[in-house]
C-alpha positions in Angstrom: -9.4 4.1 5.5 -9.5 7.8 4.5 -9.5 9.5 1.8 -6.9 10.5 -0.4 -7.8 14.2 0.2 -7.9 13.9 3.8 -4.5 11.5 4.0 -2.4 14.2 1.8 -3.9 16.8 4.3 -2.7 14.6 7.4 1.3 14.0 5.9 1.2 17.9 5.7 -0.2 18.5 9.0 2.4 16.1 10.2 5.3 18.3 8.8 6.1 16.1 5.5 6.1 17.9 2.4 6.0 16.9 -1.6 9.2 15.9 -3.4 7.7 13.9 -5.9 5.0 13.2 -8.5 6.0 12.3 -11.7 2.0 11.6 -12.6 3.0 7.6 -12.0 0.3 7.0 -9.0 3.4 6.9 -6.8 3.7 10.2 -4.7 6.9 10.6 -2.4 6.8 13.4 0.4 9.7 13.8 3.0 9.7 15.1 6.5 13.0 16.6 7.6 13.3 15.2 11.3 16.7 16.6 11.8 19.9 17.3 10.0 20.4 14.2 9.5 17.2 11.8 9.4 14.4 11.7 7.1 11.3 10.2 6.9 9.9 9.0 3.7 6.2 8.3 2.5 6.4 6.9 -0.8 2.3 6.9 -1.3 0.3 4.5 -4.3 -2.2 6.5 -4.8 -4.2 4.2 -7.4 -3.8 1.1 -4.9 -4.2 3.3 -1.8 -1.2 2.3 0.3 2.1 3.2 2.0 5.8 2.1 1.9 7.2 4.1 4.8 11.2 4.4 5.1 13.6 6.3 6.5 17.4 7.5 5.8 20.0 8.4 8.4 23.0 10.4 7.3 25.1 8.5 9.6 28.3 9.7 7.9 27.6 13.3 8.3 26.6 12.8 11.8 29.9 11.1 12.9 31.7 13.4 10.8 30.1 16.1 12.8 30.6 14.4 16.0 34.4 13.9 15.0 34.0 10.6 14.2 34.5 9.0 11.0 33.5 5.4 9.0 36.0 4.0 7.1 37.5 6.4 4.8 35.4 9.2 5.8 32.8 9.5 2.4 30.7 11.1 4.4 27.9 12.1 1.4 27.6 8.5 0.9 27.1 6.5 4.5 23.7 6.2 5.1 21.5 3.7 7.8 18.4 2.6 6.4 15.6 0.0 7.9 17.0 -3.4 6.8 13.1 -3.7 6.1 10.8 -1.0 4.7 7.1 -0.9 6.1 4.0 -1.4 3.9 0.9 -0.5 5.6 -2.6 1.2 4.4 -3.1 4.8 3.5 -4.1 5.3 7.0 -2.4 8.3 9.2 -2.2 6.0 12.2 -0.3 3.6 10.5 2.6 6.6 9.1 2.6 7.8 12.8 3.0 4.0 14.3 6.0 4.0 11.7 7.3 6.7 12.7 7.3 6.3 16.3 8.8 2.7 15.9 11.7 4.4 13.7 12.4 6.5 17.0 12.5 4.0 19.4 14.8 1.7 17.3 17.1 5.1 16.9 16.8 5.9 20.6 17.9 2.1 21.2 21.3 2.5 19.5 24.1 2.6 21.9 27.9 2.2 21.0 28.8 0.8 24.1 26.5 -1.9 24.1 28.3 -5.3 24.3 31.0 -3.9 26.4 31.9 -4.2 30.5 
């Protein structure tokens, strides 16, 4: 496992930055992966491990596409992991994360189901 100094320096390195410390133990940094999805690192410091999420602004994104859910709140349609991932404060295990949040994203296809 590495150290917290050398973890914190890893999320940075790997584009996320801070958007929360509120002194609790519990550090959150984001990384922006496009206009529309985020990654999130919510970080226990004390306990030295990781809940890894992310958020999809599915509503924008259709809206921007010219395509709409329901009655078009876009601000407030978001996809989310029906399960977050708890792992170690290991690098490996946010970039494992991250990569399997892609390939579920890249599976996505509207026309599935259909001949």
């Amino acid at each position: 496992m590495t150290t917290a100094e050398e973890f914190e320096s890893d999320l940075i390195a790997l584009g996320f930055r801070l958007t929360q410390d509120r002194g609790t133990g519990i550090i959150q940094y984001a990384r922006q992966v496009s206009d529309w999805l985020t990654y999130w690192v919510h970080w226990n410091v004390d306990e030295q491990h990781v809940l890894f999420t992310w958020e999809h602004a599915i509503g924008e994104y259709m809206s921007a596409n010219s395509l709409q859910i329901g009655a078009n709140e876009e601000l407030n349609q978001f996809l989310f992991p029906k399960y977050d991932a708890r792992g170690p404060q290991d690098i490996a295990f946010v970039v494992q994360e991250m990569d399997r949040a892609e390939d579920m994203l890249h599976q996505v296809n509207l026309l599935a189901g259909t001949s």
